[in-house]
C-alpha positions in Angstrom: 0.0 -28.8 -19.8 -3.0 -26.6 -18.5 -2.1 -23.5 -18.2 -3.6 -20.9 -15.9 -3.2 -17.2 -16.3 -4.4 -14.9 -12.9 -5.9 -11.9 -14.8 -6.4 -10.6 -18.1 -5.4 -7.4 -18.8 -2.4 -6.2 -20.7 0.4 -8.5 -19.7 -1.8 -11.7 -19.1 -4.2 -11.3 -22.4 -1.3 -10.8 -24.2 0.6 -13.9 -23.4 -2.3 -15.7 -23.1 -3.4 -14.9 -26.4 -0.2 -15.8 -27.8 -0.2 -19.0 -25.7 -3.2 -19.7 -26.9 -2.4 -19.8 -30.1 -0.1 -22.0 -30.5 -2.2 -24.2 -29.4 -1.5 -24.3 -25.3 -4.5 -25.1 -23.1 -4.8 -21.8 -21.2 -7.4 -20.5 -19.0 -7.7 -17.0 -17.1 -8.8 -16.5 -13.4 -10.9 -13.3 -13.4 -13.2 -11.9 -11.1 -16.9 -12.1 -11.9 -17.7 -9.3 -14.3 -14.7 -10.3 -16.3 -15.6 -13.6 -16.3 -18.8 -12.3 -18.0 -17.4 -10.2 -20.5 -15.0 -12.5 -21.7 -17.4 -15.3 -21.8 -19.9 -13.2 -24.2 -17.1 -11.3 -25.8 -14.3 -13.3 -25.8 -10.6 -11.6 -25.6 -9.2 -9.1 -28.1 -5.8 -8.9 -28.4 -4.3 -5.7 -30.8 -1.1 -6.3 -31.6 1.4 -4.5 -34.3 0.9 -7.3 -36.5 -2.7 -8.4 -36.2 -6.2 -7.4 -34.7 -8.0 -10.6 -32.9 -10.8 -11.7 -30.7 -10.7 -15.5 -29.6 -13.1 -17.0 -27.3 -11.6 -18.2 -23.7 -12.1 -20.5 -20.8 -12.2 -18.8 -17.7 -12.8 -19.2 -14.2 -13.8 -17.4 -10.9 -12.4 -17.9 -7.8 -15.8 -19.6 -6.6 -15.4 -22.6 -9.2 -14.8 -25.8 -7.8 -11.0 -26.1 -7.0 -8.2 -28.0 -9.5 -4.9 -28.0 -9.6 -3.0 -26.5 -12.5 0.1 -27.1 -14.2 1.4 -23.8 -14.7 0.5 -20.7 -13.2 1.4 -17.4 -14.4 0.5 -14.9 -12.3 0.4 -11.2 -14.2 -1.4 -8.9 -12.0 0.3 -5.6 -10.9 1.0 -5.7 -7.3 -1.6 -4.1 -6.1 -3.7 -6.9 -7.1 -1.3 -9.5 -5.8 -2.9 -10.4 -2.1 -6.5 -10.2 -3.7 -5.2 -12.6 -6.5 -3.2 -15.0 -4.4 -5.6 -15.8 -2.4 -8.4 -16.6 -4.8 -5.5 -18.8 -7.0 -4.7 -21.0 -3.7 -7.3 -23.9 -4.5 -6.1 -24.0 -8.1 -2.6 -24.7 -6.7 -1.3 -28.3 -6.2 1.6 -30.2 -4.8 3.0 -30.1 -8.7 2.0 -26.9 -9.6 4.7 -24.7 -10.9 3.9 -20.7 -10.5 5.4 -18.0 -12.2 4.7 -14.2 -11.4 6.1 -11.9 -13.9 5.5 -8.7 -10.9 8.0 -6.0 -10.9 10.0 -6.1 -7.9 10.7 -8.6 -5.2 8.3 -9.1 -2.4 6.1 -11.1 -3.6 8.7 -14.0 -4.6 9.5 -13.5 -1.2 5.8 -14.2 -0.1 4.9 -16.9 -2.8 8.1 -19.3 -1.6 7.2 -18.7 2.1 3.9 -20.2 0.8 5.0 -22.6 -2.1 8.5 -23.6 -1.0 10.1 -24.8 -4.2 7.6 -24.3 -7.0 8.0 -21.0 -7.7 10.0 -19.9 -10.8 11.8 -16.3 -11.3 10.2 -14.4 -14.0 11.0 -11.6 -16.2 8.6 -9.9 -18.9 9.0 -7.0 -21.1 6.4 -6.0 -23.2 4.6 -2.3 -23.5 0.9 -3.3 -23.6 -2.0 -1.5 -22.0 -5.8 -2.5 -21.4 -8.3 0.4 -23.0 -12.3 -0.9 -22.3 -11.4 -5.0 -22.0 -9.4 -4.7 -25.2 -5.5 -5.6 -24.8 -3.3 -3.4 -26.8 0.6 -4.5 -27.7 2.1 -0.8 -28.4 5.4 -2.1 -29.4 6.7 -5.6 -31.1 8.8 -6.3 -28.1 7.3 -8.8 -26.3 9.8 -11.2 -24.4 9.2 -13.6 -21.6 13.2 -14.5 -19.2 12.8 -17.5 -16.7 15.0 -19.2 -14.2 15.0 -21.4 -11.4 15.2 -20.0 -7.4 16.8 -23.3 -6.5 19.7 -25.9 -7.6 16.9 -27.6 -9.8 16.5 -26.8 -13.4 13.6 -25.2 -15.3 11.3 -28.2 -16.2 11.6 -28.8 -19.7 7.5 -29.7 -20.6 7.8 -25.2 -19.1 10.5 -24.7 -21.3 8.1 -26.3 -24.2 4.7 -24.4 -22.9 6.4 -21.6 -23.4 8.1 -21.5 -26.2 5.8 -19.7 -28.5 5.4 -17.6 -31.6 5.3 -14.1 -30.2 7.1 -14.4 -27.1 10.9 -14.2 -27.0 11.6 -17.0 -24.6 14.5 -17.2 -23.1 15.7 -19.0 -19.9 18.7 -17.5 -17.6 20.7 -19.3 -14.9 20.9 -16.0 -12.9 17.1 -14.6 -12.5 17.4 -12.5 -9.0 20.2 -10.9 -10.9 18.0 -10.2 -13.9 15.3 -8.9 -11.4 17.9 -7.1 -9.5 18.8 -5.6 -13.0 14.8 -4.7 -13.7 13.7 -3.6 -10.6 17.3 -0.9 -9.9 16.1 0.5 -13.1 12.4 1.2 -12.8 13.1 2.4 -9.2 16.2 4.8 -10.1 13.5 5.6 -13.4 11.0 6.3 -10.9 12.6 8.2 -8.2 13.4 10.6 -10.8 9.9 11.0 -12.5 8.6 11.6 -8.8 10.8 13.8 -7.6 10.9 16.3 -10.6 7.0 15.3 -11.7 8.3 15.2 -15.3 9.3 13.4 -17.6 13.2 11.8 -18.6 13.5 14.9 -21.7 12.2 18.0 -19.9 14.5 17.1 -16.5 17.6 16.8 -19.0 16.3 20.2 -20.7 17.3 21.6 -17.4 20.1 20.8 -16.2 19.0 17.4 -14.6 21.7 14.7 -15.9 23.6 15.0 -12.7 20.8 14.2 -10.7 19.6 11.1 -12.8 22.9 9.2 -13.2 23.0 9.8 -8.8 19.7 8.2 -8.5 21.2 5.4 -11.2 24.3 4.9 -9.0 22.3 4.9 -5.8 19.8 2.4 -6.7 22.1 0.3 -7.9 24.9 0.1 -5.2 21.7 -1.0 -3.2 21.4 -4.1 -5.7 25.7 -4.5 -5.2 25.3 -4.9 -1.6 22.1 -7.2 -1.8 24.5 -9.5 -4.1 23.3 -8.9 -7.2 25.0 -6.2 -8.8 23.6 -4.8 -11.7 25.2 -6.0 -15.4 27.2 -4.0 -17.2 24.7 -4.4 -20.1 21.7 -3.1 -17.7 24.0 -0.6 -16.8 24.4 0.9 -19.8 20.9 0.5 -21.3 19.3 2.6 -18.2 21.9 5.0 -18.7 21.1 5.7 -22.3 17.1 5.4 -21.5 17.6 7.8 -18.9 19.9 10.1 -20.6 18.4 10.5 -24.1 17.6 14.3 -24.7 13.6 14.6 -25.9 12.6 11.7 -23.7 9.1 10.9 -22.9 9.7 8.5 -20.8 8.0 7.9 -17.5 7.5 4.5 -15.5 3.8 3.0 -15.4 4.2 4.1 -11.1 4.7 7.0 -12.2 1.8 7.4 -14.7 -0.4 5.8 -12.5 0.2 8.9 -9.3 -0.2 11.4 -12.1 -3.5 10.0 -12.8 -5.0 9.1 -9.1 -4.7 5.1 -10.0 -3.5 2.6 -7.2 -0.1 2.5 -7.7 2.8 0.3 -6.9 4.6 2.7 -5.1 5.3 0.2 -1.6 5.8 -2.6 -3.7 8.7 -0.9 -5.9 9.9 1.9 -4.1 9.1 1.3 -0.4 10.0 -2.1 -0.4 13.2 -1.0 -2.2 13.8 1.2 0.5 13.8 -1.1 3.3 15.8 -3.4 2.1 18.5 -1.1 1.6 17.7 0.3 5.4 18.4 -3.1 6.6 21.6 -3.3 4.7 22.8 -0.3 6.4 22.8 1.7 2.4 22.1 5.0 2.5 19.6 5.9 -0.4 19.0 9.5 -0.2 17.0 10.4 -3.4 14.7 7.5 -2.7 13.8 8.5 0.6 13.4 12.1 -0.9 11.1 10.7 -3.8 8.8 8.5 -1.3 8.3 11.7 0.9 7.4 13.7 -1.9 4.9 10.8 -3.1 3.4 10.2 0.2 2.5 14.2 0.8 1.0 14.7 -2.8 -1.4 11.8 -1.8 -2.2 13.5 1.2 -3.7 16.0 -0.5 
C-alpha cells in the first residue's frame, strides 16, 4: 500500500516515522523548502524512547500526479484548503483519505468532494515541531478509525496501520468519537479564552462553576446534533478540566497567546453555527469568540 502523508510536522512526522518503520511505503507532500530540507536532512523524529533521523521520499505539489492508496492528511486546519488542493492530483478513484483534523468541517468538505472514500479519524498524541525536528512529549500516541458509511474499514487499512507505536484501534461509531473530541477541546477552549489562563489558576479562583457550564453547554450541542457525548468522555474532560494545579491549555489557545494562525473558526466558530442552526443556545461560546475576535483587533 503507498502511503501518502500531507505534511510533516508533529502529527504527520510522527506517524509517518513510525509507519515507516515498520516497513510501510510512506511518502510526505510538503511544500518546496520542506521538500529541500527533508531531502538533505532527512526527518528526525524524538520520541520518549528513541532519538532518530531516517531519510524520506517526498513530493511537491508540482510533481507529476499519481494516485495513492492511503492518504492521511495531518495538517491543522488552517492549512487544510492550501493542502487539499495541492493533494487533488495524488487522489484517485480508489484512494482512501483519512484526515485526523480536530473538528468537523472539513469531513464535511472532503465527502462533498470524495463521496465515499473518506474515513473518520481520531488521533491523540502530544507532539510538537521545534526547527524541522518532530518531538513526541508524551508515550501516548494512538490512532481511532471508522467508516462514514454502511461499508467497513478495508482490511489491507486495518493492516497499514497497525504498527509498532501507534495504538490502532478501529470504532463502529467515529462522528460520536469526534463529537466526544471536538465538545471537549471546544468546552477546554472556551474556558482558556475567556479567563486567558490556564485550567489551575481559573480553579484557584473560584472558577469550577463556570468550567463544568461550558462542559454541559458544549456538550448538549453534541446531544442535539445526535451524538451525545460518552459517559467515559464525559468524565475524562471533567477530571482534565477540574484537576487543581492544572496547566492545561488547548493548542487554540496557545497558538492566540502567541500571535500564531489559529484554529479558532474551524473549532469554535464552526461549533457555533452548528448549534445556531439547531436552535441551541450556547452562551459562553459566543462570549469566548467575542472576546477572541476583539483581542485580534488589536
Amino acid at each position: 500500500m503507498r502511503i501518502l502523508i500531507v505534511g510533516a510536522g508533529a502529527t504527520g512526522g510522527a506517524f509517518g516515522t513510525l509507519l515507516q518503520e515498520a516497513g510501510r511505503d510512506v511518502t510526505y507532500l510538503v511544500r518546496e523548502r520542506k521538500a529541500n530540507t527533508l531531502r538533505r536532512d532527512g526527518l528526525r523524529f524524538v520520541s520518549p524512547d528513541a532519538d532518530r533521523t531516517h531519510p524520506v521520499q517526498v513530493i511537491t505539489g508540482a510533481d507529476t500526479p499519481s494516485a495513492f492508496d492511503l492518504v492521511l492528511i495531518t495538517v491543522k486546519a488552517t492549512g487544510f484548503s492550501a493542502a487539499i488542493s495541492d493533494v487533488h492530483p495524488f487522489i484517485g478513484e480508489r484512494t482512501r483519505i483519512l484526515p485526523v483534523l480536530n473538528g468537523m468541517a472539513h469531513i464535511d468538505q472532503l465527502q462533498a468532494t470524495y463521496p465515499g472514500q473518506v474515513l473518520g479519524g481520531l488521533a491523540r498524541i502530544v507532539a510538537t515541531l521545534d526547527k524541522d525536528v518532530v518531538h513526541q512529549k508524551t508515550p501516548m500516541n494512538s490512532l481511532m478509525v471508522g467508516s462514514l458509511t454502511d461499508a467497513p474499514v478495508p482490511h489491507d487499512i486495518r493492516e497499514a496501520l497497525h504498527v509498532p507505536g501507534i495504538d490502532f484501534s478501529v470504532t463502529d461509531d467515529v462522528m460520536g468519537a469526534l463529537w466526544d473530541k471536538w465538545a471537549f477541546i471546544a468546552a477546554a477552549s472556551v474556558i482558556n479564552c475567556l479567563f486567558r489562563a490556564p485550567i489551575g489558576p481559573v480553579l484557584a479562583v473560584g472558577g469550577e462553576g463556570a468550567i463544568r457550564a461550558a462542559v454541559e453547554e458544549l456538550e448538549a450541542v453534541a446531544t442535539r446534533a445526535g451524538h451525545p457525548v460518552s459517559d467515559p468522555a464525559h468524565r475524562q474532560a471533567v477530571a482534565l478540566l477540574t484537576e487543581p494545579g492544572s496547566s492545561f491549555t488547548t493548542s487554540l489557545y496557545r497558538d492566540l497567546a502567541t500571535g500564531l494562525p489559529s484554529e479558532v473558526d474551524h473549532i469554535l466558530g464552526d461549533y457555533a453555527l452548528r448549534a445556531q442552526a439547531l436552535q441551541q443556545a450556547t452562551p459562553l461560546l459566543d462570549l469566548a469568540l467575542i472576546a477572541i475576535h476583539a483581542n485580534l483587533l488589536k
